[in-house]
Gaussian input, Z-matrix of N, CA and C with variables (Angstrom, degrees):
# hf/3-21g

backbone

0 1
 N
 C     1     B1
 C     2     B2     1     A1
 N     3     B3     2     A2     1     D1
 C     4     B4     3     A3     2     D2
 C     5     B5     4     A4     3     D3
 N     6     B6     5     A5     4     D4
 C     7     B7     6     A6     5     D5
 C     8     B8     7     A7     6     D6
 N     9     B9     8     A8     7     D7
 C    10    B10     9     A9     8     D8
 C    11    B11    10    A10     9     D9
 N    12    B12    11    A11    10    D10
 C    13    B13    12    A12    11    D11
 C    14    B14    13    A13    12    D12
 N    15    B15    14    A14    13    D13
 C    16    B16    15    A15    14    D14
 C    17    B17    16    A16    15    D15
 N    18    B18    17    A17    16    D16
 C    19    B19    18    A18    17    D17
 C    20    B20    19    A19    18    D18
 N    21    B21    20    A20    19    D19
 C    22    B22    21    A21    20    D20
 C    23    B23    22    A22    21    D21
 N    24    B24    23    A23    22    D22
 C    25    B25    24    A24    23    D23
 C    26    B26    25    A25    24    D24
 N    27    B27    26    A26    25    D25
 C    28    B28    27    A27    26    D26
 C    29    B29    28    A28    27    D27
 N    30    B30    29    A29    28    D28
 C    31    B31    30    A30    29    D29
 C    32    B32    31    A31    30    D30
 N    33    B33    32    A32    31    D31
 C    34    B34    33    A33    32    D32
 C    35    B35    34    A34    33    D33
 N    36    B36    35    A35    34    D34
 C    37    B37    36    A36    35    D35
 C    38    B38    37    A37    36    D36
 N    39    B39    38    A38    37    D37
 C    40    B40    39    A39    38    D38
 C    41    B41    40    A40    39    D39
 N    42    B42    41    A41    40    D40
 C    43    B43    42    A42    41    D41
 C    44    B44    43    A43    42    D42
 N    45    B45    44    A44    43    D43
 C    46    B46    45    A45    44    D44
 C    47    B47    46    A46    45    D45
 N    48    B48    47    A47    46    D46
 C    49    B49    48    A48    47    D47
 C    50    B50    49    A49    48    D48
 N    51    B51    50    A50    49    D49
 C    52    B52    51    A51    50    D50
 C    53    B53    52    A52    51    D51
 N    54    B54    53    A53    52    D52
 C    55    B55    54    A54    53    D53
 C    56    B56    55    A55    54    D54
 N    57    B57    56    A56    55    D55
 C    58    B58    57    A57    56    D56
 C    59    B59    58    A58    57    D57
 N    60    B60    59    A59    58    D58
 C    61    B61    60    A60    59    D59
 C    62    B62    61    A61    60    D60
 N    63    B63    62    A62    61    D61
 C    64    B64    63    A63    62    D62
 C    65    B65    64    A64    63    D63
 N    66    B66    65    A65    64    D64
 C    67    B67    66    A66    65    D65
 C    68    B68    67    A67    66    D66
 N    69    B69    68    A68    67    D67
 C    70    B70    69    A69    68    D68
 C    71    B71    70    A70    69    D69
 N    72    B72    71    A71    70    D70
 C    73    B73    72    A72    71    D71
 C    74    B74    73    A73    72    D72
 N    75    B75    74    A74    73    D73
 C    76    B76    75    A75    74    D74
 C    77    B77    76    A76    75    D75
 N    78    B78    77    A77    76    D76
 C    79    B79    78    A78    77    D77
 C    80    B80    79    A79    78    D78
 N    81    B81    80    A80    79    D79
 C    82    B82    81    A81    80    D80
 C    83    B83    82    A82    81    D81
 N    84    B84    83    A83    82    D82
 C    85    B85    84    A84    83    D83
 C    86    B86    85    A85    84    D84
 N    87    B87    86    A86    85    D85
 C    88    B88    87    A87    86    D86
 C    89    B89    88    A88    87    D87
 N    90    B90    89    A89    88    D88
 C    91    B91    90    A90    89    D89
 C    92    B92    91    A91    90    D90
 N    93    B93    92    A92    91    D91
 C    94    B94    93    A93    92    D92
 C    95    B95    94    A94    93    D93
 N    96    B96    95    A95    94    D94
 C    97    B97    96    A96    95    D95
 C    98    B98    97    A97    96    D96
 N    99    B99    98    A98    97    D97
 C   100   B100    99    A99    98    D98
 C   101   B101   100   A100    99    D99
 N   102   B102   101   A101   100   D100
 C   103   B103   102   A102   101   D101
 C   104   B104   103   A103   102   D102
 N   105   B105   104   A104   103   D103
 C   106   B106   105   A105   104   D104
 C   107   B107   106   A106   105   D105
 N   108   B108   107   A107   106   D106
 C   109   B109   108   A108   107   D107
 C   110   B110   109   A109   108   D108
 N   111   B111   110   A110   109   D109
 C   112   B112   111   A111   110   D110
 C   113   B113   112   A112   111   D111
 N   114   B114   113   A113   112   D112
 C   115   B115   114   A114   113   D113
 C   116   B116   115   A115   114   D114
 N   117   B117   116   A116   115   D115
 C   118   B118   117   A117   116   D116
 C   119   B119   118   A118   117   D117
 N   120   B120   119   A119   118   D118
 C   121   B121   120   A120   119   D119
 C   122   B122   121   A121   120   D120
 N   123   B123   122   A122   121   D121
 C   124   B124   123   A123   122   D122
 C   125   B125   124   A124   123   D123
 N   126   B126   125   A125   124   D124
 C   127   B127   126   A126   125   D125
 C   128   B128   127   A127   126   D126
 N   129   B129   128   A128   127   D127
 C   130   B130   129   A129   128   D128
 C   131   B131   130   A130   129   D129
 N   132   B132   131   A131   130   D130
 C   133   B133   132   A132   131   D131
 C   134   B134   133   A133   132   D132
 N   135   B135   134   A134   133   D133
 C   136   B136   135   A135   134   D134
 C   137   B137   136   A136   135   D135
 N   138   B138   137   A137   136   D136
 C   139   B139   138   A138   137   D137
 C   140   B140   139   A139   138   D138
 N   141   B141   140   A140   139   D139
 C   142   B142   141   A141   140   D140
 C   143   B143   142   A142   141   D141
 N   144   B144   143   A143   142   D142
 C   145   B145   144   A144   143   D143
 C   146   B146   145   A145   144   D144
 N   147   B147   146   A146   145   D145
 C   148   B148   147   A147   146   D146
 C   149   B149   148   A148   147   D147
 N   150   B150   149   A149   148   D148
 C   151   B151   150   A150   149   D149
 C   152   B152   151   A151   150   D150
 N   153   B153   152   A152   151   D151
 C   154   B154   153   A153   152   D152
 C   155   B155   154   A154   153   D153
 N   156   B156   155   A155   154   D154
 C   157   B157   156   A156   155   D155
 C   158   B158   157   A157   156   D156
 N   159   B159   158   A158   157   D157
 C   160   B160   159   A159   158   D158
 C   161   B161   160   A160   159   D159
 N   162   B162   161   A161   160   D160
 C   163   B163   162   A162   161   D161
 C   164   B164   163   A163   162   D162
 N   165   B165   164   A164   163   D163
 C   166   B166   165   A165   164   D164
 C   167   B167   166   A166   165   D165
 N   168   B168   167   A167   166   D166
 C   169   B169   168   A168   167   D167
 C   170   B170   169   A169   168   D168
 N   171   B171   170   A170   169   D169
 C   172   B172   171   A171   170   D170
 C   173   B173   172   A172   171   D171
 N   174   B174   173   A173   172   D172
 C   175   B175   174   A174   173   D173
 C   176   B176   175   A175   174   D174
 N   177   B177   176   A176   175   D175
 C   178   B178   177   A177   176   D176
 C   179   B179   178   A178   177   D177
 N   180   B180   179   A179   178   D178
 C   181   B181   180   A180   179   D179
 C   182   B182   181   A181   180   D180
 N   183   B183   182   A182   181   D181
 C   184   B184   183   A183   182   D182
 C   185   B185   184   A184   183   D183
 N   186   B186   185   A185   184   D184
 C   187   B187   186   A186   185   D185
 C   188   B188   187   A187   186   D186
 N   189   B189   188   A188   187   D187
 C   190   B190   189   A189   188   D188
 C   191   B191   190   A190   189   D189
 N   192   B192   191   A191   190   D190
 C   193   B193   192   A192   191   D191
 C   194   B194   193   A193   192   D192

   B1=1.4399
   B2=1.5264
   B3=1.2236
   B4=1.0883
   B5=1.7300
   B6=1.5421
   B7=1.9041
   B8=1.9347
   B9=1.3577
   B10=1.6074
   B11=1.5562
   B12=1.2504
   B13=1.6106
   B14=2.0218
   B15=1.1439
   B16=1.2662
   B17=1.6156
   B18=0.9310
   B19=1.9757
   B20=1.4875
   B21=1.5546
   B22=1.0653
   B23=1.7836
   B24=1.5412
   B25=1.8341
   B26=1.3655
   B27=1.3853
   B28=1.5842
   B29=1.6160
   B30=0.9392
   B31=1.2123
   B32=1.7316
   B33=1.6758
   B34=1.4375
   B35=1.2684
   B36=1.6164
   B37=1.1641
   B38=1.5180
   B39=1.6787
   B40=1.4311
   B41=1.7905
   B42=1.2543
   B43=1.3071
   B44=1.6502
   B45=1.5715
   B46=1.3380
   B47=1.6228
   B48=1.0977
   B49=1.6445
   B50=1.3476
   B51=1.4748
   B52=1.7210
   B53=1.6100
   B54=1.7421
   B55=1.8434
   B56=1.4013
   B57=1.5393
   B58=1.6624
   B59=1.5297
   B60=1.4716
   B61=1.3488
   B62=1.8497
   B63=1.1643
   B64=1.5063
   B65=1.8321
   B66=1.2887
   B67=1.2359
   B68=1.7297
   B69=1.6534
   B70=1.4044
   B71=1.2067
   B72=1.2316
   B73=1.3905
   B74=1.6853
   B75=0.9854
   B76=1.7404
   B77=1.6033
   B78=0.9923
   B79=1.6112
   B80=1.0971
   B81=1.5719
   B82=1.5727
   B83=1.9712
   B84=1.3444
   B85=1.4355
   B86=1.2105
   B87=1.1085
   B88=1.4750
   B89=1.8126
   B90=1.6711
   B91=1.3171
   B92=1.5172
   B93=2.2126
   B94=1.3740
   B95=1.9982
   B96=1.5282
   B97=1.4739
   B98=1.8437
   B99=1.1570
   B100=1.4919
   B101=1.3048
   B102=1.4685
   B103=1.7651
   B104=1.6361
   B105=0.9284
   B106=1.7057
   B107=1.7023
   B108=1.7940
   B109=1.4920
   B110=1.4406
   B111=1.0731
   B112=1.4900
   B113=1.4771
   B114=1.7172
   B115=1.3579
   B116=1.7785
   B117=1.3760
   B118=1.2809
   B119=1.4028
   B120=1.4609
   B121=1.5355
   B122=1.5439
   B123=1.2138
   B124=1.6276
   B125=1.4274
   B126=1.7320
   B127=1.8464
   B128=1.5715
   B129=1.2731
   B130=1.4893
   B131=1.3145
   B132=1.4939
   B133=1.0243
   B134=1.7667
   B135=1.2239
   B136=1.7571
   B137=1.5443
   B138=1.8229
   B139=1.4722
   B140=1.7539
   B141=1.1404
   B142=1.4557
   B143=1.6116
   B144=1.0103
   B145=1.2623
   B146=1.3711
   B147=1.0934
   B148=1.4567
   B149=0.9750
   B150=1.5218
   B151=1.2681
   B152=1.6437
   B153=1.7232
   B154=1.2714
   B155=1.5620
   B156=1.2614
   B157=1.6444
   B158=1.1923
   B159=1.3929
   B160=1.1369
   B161=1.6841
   B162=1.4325
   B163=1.6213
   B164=1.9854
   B165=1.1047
   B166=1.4541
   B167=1.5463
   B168=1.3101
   B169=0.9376
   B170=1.3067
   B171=1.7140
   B172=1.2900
   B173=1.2873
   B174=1.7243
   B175=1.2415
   B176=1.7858
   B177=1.5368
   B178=1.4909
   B179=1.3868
   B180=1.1482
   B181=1.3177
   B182=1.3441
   B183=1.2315
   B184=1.5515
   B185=1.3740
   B186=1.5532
   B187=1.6291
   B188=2.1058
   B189=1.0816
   B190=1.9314
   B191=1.3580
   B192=1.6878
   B193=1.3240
   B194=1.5308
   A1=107.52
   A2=120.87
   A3=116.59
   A4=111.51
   A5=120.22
   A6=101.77
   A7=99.94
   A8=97.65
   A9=96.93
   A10=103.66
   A11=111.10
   A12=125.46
   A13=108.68
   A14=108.38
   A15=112.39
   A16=111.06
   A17=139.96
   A18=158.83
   A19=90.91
   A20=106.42
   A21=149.93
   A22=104.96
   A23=99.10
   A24=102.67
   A25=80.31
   A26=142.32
   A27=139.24
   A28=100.72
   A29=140.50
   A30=152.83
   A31=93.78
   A32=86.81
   A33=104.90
   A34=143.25
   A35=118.05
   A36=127.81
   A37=118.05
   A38=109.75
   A39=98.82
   A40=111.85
   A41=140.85
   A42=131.72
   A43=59.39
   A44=119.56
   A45=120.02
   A46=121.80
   A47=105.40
   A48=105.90
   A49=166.77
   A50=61.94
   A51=102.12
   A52=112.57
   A53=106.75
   A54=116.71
   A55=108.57
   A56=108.53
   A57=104.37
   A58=87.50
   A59=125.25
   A60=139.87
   A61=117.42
   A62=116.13
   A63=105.77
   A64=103.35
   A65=125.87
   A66=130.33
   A67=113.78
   A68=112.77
   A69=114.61
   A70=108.47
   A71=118.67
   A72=146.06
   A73=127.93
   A74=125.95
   A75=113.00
   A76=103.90
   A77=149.71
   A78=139.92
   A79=125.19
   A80=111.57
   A81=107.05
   A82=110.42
   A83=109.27
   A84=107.10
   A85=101.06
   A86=120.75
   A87=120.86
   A88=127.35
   A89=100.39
   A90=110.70
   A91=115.36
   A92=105.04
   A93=110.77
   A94=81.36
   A95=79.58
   A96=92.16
   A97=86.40
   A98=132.27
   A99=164.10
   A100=104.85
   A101=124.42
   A102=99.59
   A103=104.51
   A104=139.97
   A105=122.44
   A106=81.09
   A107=85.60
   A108=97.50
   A109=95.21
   A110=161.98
   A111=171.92
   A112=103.18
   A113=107.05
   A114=122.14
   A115=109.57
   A116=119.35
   A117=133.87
   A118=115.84
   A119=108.66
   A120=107.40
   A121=102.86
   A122=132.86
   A123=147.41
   A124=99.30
   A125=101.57
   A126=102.01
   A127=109.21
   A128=107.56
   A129=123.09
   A130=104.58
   A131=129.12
   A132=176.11
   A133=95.02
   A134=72.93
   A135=83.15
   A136=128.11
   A137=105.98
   A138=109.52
   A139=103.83
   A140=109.74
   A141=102.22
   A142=127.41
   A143=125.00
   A144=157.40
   A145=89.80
   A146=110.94
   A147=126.04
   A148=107.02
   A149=156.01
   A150=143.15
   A151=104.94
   A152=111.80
   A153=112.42
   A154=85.30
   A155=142.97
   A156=140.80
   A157=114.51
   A158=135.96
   A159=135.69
   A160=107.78
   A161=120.43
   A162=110.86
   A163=97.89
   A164=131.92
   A165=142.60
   A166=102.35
   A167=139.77
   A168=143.73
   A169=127.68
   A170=112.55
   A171=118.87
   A172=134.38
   A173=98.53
   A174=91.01
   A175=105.70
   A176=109.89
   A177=118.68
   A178=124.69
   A179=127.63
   A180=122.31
   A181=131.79
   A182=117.79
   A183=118.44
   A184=109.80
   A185=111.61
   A186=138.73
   A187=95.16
   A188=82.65
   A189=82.05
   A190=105.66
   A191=101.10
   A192=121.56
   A193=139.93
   D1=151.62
   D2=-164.64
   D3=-117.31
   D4=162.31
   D5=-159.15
   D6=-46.84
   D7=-45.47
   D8=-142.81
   D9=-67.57
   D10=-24.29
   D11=177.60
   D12=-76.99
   D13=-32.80
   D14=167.86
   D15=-83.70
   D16=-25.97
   D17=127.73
   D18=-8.47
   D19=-110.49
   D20=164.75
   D21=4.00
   D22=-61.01
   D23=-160.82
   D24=-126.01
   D25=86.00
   D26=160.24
   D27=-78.08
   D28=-6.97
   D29=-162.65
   D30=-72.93
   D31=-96.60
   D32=152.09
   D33=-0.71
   D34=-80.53
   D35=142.60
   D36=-18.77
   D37=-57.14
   D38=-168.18
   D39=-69.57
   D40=-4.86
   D41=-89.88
   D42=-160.38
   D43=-69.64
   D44=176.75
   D45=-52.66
   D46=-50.38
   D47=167.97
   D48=-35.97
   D49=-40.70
   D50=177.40
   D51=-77.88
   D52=-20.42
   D53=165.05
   D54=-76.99
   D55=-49.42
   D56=-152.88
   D57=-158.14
   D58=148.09
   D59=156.79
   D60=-25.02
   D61=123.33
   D62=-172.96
   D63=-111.56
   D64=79.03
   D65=172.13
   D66=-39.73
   D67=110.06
   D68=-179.38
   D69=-105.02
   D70=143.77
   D71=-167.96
   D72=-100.77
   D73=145.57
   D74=-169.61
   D75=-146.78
   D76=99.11
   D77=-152.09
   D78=34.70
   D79=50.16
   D80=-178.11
   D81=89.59
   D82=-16.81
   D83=-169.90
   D84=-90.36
   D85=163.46
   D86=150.80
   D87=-114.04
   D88=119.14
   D89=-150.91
   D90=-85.64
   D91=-48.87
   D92=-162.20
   D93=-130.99
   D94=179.98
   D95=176.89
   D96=-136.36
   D97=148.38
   D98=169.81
   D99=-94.23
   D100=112.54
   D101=163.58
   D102=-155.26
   D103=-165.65
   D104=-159.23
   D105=-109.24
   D106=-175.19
   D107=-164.66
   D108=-87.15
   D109=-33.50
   D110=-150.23
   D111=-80.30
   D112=-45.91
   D113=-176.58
   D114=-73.81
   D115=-31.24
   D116=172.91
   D117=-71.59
   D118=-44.03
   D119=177.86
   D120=-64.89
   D121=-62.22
   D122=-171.82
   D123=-29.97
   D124=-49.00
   D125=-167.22
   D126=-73.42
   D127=-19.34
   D128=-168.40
   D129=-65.56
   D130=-49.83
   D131=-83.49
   D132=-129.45
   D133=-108.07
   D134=161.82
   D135=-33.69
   D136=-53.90
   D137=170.51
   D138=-32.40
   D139=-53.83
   D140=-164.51
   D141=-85.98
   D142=27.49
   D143=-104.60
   D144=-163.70
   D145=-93.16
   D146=159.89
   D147=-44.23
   D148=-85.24
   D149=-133.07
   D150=-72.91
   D151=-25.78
   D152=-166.78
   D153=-78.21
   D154=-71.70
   D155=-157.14
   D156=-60.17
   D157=-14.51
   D158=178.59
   D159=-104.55
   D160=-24.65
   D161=165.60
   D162=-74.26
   D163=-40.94
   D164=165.42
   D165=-34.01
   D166=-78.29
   D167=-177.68
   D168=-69.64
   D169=0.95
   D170=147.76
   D171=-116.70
   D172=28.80
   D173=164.63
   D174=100.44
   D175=-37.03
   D176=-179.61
   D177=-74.12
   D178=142.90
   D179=142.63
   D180=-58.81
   D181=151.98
   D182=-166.93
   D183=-149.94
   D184=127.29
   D185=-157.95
   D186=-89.24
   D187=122.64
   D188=168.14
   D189=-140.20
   D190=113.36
   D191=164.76
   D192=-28.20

């Protein structure tokens, strides 16, 4: 989807998102990614997951928000 079409139909967008990640576009680039809140927490999730086992395996302590 592209900004002005994600602009344009935010509706939409939201409506799309909430199934599957909606990759937005800006001259051909790709800028943002769209994705529901369930899908954000999950990634969140993990982020920390990771940040905790990899300060662990070096030895570090590691801060979780």
């Amino acid at each position: 989807m592209t900004a002005s079409e994600a602009q344009n139909s935010f509706g939409r967008l939201i409506k799309a998102a909430r199934v599957e990640p909606v990759v937005i576009e800006k001259r051909g680039q790709d800028v943002a990614v769209a994705l529901s809140v369930e899908e954000y927490h999950r990634l969140k999730g993990l982020d920390k997951k990771v940040t905790s086992s990899d300060a662990a395996s070096h030895g570090e302590r590691s801060e979780v928000w």
